[in-house]
N, C-alpha and C positions, 0 to 999 in steps of 0.2 A: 515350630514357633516357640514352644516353651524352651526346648534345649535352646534354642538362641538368645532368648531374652534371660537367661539363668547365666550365659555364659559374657553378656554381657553385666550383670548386676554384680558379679565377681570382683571384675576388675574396677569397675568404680569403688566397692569395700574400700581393695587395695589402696585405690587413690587416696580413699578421705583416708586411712586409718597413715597411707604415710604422711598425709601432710597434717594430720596429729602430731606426730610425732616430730615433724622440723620446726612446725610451733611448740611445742614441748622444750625442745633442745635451747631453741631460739631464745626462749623466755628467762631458762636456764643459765644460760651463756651472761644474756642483756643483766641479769640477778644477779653473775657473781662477776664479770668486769667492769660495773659500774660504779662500785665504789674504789676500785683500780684506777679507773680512769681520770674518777672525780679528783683523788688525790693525785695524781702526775697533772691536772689540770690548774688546782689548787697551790701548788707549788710554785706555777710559776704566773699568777695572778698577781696586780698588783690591788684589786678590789672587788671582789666578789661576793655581794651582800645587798647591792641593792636594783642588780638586775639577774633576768634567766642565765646569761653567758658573761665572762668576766671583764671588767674596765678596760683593760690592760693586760700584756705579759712583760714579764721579765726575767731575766737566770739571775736576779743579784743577791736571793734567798740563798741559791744553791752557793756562792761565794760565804754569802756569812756564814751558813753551815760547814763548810770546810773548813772555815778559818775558825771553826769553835773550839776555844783551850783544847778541847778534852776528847775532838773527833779524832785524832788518830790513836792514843790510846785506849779508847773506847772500841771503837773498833779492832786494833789490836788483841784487846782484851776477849773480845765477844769471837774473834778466831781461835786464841789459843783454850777457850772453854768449849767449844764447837768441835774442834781437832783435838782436844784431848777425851774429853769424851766421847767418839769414835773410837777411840784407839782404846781406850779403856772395857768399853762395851765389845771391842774386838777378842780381845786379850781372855776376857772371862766366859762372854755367852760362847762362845767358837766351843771351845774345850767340853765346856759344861752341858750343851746339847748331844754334842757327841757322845761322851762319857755315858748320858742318859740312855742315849739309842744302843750302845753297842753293850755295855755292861748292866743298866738298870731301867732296864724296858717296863718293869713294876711302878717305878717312880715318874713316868711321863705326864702325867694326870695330875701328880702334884706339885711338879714343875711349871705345868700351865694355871694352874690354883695361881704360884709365887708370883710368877707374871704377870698376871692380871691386876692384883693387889696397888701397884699405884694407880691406876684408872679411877679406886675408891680412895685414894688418900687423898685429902687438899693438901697445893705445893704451902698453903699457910702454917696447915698441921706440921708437914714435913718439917719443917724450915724449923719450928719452934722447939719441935724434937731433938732435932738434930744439935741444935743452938746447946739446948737444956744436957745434951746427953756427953757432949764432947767440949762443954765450957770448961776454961782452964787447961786443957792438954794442948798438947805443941799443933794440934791440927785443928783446936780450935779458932774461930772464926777466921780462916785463914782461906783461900784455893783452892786446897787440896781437899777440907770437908764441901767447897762449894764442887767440886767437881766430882765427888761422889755421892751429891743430893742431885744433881743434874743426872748422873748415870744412874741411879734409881727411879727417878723422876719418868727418863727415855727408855728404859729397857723394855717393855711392850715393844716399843717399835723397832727395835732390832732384834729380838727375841723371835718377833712371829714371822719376817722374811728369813730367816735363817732356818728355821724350822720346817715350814714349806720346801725350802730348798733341799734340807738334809731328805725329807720324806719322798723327793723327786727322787732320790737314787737308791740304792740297796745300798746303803753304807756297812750292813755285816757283810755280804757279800767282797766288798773292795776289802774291807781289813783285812778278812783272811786271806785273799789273795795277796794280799800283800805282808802279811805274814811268815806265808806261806814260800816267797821268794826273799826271808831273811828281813824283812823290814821290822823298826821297830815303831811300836804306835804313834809314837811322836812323829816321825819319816810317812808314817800312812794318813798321820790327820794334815801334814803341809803339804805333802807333795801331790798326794790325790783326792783326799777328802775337801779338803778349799778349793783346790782349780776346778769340781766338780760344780761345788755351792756360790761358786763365785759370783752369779744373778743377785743370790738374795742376799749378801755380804753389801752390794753395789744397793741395791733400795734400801735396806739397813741403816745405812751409811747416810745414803742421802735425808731418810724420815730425821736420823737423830741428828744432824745437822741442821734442817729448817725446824725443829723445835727446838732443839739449844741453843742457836744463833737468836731467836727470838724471845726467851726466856727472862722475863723480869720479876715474879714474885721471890723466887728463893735468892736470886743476885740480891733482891734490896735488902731481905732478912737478915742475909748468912754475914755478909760483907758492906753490903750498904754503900757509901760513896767510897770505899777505901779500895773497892776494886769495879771501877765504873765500866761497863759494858755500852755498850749501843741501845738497846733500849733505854736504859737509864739515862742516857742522854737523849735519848728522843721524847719520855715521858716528860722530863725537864724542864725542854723546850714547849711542848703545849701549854706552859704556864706563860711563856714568855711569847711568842711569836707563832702563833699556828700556820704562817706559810715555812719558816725555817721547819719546822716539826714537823709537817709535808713533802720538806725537801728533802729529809733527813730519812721519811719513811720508802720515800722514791729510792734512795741509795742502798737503805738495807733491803729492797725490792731488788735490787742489780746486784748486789752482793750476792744476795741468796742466787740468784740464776745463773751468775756464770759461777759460783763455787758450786753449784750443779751441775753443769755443763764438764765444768773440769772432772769432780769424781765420775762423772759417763764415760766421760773420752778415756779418762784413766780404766776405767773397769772394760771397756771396749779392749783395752791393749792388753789387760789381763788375761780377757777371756782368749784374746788371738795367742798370747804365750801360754796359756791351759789349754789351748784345741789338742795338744799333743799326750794330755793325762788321760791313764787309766780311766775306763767306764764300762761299769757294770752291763751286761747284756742278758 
């Protein structure tokens, strides 16, 4: 009798501790797609303030939003800061992790020190820094310093997927094998070391992307309206129309997911043309 009533009290545990836990998730989910929703709801309301659900809908916000001077440059803008900053963070962290691992394995520790460092700087401090340090030269307040305050700003987030990545392989192991058949480092860090890392190059890619396409305090600092981004256009509009500035946050919502979508499918097609590189065993 007791082994039976023991073997039944088990699975009841089991029951409540899972249905904890789908209330848990539940709660979770309802927490963080609620203000999601509210805003795709909001947008296309033509009065909502003085009941629970809204008076009305309509898309004619999303028409004024389009038709705003400054939404295609703006958006424009807030791509080519997005994708150059990728590519930028590509071009230095890539190299510089490697270099760390395969020749200065002493210095890894203080590598991850530099890293961490904007997490503690405010983008205000940067921005004023930055302002202060490079006024008057040819890259002053100009794109180019905004787009390596932005690539200081994001390097955590593609620093720590790449690193993970490198640490998933024997990367001394592949050098010298690849050395070893005539290649030269340069040949060993494209042709095997990245078709290897190419997971965390792809989450990399995509963290500095939804934080640079989002990015409003150093854009207002560095350049201000002379080089208007999508935020800056969206901050804008809360002044003037909170359902346009709604409609406007709906779009950089679909911006960000299918320019996600594409760097996946792209990295998906990477990885299918890397299935054929060298890997350590």
């Amino acid at each position: 009798m007791k082994n039976k009533s023991r073997s039944t009290i088990k699975p009841e545990k089991k029951n409540r501790a899972q249905a904890w836990q789908i209330i848990l998730i539940a709660f979770f989910l309802f927490y963080m797609l609620l203000p999601i929703f509210s805003t795709y709801v909001f947008s296309v309301a033509t009065r909502w303030d003085r009941t629970i659900l809204p008076e009305g809908y309509t898309f004619e916000f999303y028409g004024e939003a389009t038709d705003a001077s400054y939404f295609v440059s703006s958006l424009r803008n807030s791509m080519i800061l997005s994708l150059s900053t990728i590519l930028v963070s590509l071009v230095l962290i890539i190299p510089t992790v490697y270099w760390v691992f395969i020749k200065l394995p002493q210095a890894r520790s203080l590598l991850d020190v530099l890293m961490i460092l904007p997490f503690g700087i405010p983008t205000v401090v940067l921005a004023l820094a930055l302002v202060q340090v490079y006024n008057g030269t040819l890259i002053g307040r100009s794109p180019t310093l905004l787009i390596g305050a932005v690539f200081i700003y994001s390097m955590p987030f593609m620093y720590r997927p790449i690193l993970n990545a490198m640490r998933s392989i024997d990367a001394q192991t592949l050098t010298e094998a690849g050395h070893s058949l005539g290649a030269t480092t340069m040949q060993v860090l494209l042709k095997i070391i990245i078709p290897n890392i190419f997971p965390g190059i792809i989450s990399g890619s995509l963290l500095v992307f939804a934080t640079v396409f989002a990015e409003f305090t150093l854009t207002k600092l560095i350049l201000g309206a002379r080089f208007k981004t999508f935020p800056l256009l969206l901050v804008e509009y809360t002044r003037i129309n909170g359902n346009i500035a709604a409609a406007f946050s709906v779009i950089s919502f679909t911006i960000a997911w299918v320019a996600s979508l594409l760097i996946l499918w792209v990295g998906k097609k990477g990885q299918g043309s890397s299935a054929h590189a060298p890997h350590a065993h």
